[in-house]
C-alpha positions as CSV (number, residue, x, y, z in Angstrom):
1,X,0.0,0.0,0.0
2,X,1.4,3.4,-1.1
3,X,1.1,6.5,1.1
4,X,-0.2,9.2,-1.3
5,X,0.1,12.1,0.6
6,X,3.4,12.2,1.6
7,X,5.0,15.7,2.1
8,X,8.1,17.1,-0.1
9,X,11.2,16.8,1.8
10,X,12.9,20.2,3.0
11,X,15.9,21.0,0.6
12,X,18.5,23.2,1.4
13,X,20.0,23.8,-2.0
14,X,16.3,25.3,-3.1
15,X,18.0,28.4,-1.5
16,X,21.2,28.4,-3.3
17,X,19.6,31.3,-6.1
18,X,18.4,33.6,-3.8
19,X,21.7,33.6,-1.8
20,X,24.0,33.8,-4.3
21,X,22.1,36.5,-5.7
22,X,22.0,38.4,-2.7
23,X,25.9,38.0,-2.5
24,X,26.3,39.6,-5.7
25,X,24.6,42.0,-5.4
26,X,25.1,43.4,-1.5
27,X,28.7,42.4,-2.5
28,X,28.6,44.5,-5.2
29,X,27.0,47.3,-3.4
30,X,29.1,47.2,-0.6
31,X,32.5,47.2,-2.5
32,X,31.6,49.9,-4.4
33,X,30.1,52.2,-2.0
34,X,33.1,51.4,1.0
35,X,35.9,49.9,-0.9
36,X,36.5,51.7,-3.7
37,X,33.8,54.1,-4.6
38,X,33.2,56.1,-8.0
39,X,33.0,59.8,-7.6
40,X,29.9,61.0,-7.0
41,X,27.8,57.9,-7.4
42,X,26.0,55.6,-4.7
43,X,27.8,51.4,-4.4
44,X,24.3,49.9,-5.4
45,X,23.4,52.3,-8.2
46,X,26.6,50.9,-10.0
47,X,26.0,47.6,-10.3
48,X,21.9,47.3,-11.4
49,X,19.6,44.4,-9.8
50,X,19.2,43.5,-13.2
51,X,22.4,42.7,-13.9
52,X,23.4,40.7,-10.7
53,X,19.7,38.4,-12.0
54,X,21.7,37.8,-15.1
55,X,24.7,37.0,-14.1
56,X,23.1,34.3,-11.7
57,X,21.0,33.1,-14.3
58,X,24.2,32.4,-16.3
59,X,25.3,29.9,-13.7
């Protein structure tokens, strides 16, 4: 007899895009507003959202 309601298991690596996105882009956004800033602009106005969604859908 087969249980047919059995629950998905829990998987940690359904969390892997979020965070790696997230390190890009606060990454991003912290180098280039504390590390080595461009004159007159803000870190996370450098480096769009958009482009840190790209390069994690790349990988």
């Amino acid at each position: 007899m087969s249980n047919t309601n059995q629950q998905p298991k829990p998987n940690a690596k359904a969390l892997l895009p979020i965070a790696l996105f997230l390190i890009l882009y606060l990454g991003n956004g912290i180098y280039f507003q504390y590390i080595s800033p461009i004159e007159g602009q803000m870190g996370f106005y450098v480096v769009s959202v958009v482009l840190s969604f790209t390069l994690l859908k790349l990988e």
